[in-house]
C-alpha positions as CSV (number, residue, x, y, z in Angstrom):
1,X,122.3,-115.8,62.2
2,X,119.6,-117.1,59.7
3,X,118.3,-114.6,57.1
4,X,114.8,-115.1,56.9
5,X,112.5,-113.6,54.3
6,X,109.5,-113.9,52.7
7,X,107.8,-114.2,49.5
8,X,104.6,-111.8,48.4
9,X,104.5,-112.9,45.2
10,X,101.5,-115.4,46.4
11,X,98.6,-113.8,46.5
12,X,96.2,-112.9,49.7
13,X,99.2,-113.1,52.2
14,X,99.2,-109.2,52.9
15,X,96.0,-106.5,52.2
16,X,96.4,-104.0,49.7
17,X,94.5,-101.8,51.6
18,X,96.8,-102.2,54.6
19,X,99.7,-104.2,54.3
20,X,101.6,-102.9,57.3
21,X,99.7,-105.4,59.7
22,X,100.9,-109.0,58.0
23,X,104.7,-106.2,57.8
24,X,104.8,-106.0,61.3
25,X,104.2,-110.2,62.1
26,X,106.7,-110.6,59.6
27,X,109.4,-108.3,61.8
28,X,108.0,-109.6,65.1
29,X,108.8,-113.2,63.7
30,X,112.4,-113.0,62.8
31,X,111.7,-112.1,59.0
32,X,113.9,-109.5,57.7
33,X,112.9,-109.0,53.7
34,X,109.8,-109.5,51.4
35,X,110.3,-110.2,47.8
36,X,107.4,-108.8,46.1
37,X,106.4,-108.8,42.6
38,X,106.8,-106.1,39.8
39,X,103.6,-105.6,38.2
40,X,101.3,-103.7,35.5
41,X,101.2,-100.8,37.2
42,X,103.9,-101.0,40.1
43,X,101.5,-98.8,42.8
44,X,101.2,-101.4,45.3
45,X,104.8,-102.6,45.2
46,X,105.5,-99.3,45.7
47,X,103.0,-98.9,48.4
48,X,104.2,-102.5,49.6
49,X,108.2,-101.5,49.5
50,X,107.6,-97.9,51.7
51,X,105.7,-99.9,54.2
52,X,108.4,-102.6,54.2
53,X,111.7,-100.1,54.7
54,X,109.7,-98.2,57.1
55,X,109.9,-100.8,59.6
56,X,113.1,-102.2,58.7
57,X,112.5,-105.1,56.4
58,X,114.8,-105.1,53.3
59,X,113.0,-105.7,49.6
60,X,113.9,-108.0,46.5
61,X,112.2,-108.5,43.4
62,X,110.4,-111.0,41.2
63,X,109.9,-111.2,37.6
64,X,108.0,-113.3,35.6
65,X,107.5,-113.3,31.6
66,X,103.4,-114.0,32.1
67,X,100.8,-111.9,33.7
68,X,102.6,-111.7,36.6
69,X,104.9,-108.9,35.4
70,X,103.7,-107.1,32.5
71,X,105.6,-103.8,32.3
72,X,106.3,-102.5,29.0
73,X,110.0,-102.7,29.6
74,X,109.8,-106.5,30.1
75,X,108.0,-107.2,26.9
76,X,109.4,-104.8,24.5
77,X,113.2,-105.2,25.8
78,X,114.1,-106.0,22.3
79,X,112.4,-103.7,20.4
80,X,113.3,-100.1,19.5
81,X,112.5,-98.8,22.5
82,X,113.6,-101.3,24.4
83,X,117.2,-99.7,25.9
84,X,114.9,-96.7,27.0
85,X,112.7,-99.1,28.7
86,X,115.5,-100.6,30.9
87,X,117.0,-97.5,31.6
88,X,113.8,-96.5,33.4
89,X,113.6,-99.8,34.9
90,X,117.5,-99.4,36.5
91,X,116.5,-95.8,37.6
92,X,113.4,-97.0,39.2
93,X,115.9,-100.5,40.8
94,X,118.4,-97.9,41.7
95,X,116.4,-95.5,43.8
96,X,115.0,-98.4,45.9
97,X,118.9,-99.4,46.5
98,X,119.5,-95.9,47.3
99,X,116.8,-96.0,50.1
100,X,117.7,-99.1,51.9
101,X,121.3,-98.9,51.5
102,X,122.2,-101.5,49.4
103,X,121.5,-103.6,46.7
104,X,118.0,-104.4,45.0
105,X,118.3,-108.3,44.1
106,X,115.8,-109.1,41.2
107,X,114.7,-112.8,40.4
108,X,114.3,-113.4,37.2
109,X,112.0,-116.1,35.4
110,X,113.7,-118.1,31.7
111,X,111.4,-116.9,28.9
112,X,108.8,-119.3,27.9
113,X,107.9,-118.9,24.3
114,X,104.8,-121.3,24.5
115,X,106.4,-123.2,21.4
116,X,110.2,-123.2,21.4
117,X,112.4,-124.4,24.0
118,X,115.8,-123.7,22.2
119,X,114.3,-120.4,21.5
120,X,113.2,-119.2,25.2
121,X,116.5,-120.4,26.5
122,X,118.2,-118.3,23.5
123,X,116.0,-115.3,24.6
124,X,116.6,-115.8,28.2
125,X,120.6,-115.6,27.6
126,X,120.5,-112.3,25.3
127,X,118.1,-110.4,28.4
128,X,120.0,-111.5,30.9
129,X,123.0,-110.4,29.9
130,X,121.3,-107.2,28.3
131,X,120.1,-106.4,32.3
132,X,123.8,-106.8,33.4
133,X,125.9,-105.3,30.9
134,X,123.4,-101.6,31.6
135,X,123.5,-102.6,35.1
136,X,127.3,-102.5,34.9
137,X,127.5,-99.8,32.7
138,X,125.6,-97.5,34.7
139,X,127.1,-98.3,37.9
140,X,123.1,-99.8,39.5
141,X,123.0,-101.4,42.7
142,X,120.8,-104.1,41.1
143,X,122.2,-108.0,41.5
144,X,120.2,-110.1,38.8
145,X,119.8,-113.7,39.6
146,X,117.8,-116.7,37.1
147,X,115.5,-119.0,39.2
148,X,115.0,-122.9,38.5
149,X,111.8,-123.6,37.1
150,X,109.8,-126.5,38.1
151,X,109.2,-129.5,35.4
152,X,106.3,-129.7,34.0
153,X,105.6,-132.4,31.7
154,X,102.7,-130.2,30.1
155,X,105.1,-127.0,29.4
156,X,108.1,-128.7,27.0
157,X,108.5,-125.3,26.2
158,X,109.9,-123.7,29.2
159,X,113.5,-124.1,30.0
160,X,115.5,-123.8,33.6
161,X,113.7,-127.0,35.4
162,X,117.1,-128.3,34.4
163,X,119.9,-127.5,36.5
164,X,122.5,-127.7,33.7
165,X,120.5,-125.5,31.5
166,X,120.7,-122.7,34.6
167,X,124.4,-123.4,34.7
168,X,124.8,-123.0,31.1
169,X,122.9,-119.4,31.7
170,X,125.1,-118.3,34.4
171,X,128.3,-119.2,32.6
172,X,127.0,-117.2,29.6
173,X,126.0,-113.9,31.6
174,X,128.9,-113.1,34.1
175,X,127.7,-111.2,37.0
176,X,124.0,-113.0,37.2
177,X,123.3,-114.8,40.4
178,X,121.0,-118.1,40.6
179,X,118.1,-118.1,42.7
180,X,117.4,-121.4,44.0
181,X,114.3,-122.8,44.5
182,X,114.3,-125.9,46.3
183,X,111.0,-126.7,45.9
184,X,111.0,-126.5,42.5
185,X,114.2,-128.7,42.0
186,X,112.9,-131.4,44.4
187,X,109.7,-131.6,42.6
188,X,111.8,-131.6,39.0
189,X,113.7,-134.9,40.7
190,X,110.6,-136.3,42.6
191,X,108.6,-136.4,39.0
192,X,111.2,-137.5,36.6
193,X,114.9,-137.9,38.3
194,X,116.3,-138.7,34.6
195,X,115.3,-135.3,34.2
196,X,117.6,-132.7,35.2
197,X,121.2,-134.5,36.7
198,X,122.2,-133.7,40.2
199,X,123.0,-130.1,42.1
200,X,126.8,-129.3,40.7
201,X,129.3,-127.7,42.9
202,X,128.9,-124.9,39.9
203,X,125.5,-124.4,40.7
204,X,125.7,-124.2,44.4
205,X,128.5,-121.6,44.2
206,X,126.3,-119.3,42.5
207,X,123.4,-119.1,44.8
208,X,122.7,-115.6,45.6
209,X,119.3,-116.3,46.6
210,X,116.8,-118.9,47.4
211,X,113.0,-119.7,47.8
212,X,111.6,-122.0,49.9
213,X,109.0,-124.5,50.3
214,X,108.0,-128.3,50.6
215,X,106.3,-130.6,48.0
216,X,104.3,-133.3,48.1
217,X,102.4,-135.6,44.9
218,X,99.4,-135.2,46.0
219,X,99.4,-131.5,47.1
220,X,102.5,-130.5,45.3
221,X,104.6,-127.5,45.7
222,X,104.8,-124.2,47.6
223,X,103.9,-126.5,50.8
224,X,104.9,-124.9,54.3
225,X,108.2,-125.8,54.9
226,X,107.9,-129.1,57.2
227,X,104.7,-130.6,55.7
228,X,106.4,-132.4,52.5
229,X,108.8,-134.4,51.1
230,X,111.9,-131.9,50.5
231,X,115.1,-133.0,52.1
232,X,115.2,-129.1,53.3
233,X,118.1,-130.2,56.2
234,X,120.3,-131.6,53.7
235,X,119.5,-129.4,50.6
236,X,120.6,-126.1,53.1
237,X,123.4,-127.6,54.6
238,X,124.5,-128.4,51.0
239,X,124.7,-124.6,50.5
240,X,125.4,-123.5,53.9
241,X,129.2,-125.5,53.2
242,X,129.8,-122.5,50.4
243,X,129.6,-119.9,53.1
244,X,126.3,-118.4,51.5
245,X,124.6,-115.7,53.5
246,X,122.0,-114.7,51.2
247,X,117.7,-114.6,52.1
248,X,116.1,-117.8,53.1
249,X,112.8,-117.0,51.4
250,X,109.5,-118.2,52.3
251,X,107.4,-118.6,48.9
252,X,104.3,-120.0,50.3
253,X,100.6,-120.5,49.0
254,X,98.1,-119.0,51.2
255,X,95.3,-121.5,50.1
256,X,97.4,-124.7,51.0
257,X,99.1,-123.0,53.8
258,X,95.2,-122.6,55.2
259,X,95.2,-126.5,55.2
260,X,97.5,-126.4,58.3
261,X,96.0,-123.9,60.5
262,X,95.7,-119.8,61.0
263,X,98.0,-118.3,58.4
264,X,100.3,-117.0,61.0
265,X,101.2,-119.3,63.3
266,X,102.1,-121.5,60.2
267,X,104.4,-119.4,59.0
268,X,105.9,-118.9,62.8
269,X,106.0,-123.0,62.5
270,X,107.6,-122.6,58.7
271,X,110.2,-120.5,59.9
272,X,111.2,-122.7,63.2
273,X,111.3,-125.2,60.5
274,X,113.9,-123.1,58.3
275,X,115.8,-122.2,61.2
276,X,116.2,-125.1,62.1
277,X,116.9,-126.9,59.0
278,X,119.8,-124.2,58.4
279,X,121.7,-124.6,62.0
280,X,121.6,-128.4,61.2
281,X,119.9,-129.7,64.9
């Protein structure tokens, strides 16, 4: 059975007024978790995680080091009161385990500095592995997993568009996951293939999660699956060989997804597409 989710870290897919409408298309159409996004605040994630458990849909998380995610936890980790911080953040992981009756997987983004590359992937390393350790320690259902990042000529800063930079990660922090994005790798080898080398059995092993979407030059990425380039067949059946059974995660922009029709019936097409893709016919 193919584990569909989808991404809500886009914004516009669901109302914050009344998400459960765009909840229920998503468990009509086969889709059995949302990822959403930890923000400032955290009321509508909250709002958005009640509404998803209520009608069966499992929940991850997504962090990001920008404006996406700007908690006080996330950007004073390292200072004094940065162990209290966490702590509240693993309660607050914790209790959303508790409800659904398993574990809470958080995606997490490399730290981009804005001027130091060696220096983000430094910093990425020591919070990672800070996030596990107090994870382990306290006995959290939380599973922590690093996502690729996509290259960007413009951003020399950022690290993890390299796949040997997220295997280097992993190998440092025992216990974190990778979250594969396949859109962003594709798009890493599609604008510079001397870039970052080739998918290594290493990394493949360690997918615990994955996002997905197409690319193309001229539109580029977060593309309906099935309107690109990505070799999506190929890239999941690359990972389906390791036995993986982890989400199969929609991460779609509304705005170009509006390019191919009503924004529901292409997701029902993005999803035949997935399935698809993943049973190999």
């Amino acid at each position: 059975m193919t584990k569909l989710g989808f991404s809500l870290n886009k914004p516009g897919w669901c109302s914050p007024d009344d998400p459960g409408a765009f909840l229920d298309f998503l468990a009509d159409a086969g889709v059995g978790a949302v990822e959403l996004t930890l923000s400032s605040s955290g009321a509508f994630e909250r709002k958005m995680a009640k509404a998803a458990l209520a009608r069966g849909l499992r929940i991850t998380f997504h962090m990001a080091w920008d404006g996406e995610a700007v908690w006080g936890w996330y950007r004073g980790w390292n200072t004094e009161a940065g162990p209290r911080l966490i702590e509240g953040l693993l309660t607050t992981l914790d209790g959303w385990a508790e409800r659904q009756g398993e574990p809470v997987l958080v995606v997490i983004h490399p730290f981009d500095d804005g001027c130091n590359r060696e220096h983000g992937f430094a910093t990425t390393v020591v919070f990672c592995r800070r996030l596990v350790e107090r994870t382990r320690a306290q006995n959290r259902r939380v599973q922590w997993v690093i996502e690729n990042m996509p290259h960007d000529p413009n951003v020399p800063s950022r690290p993890g568009d390299r796949v040997e930079e997220i295997d280097e990660i992993v190998m440092s922090v025992p216990g974190l996951g990778i979250c594969w994005d396949v859109g962003h790798w594709y798009l890493t080898r599609a604008i510079d293939p001397t870039w970052s080398g080739p998918l290594t059995d290493y990394f493949v092993a360690h997918v615990a999660h994955t996002h997905v979407h197409d690319y193309t030059q001229e539109q580029g990425d977060h593309l309906p699956p099935g309107r690109g380039t990505v070799p999506l067949a190929a890239s999941l059946h690359r990972l389906r060989t390791t036995g993986y059974d982890g989400w199969l995660t929609l991460e779609l922009d509304l705005y170009k997804a509006l390019r191919f029709g009503k924004p529901q019936d292409v997701v029902r097409d993005a999803l035949a597409v997935v399935r698809q893709a993943w049973s190999g016919t």
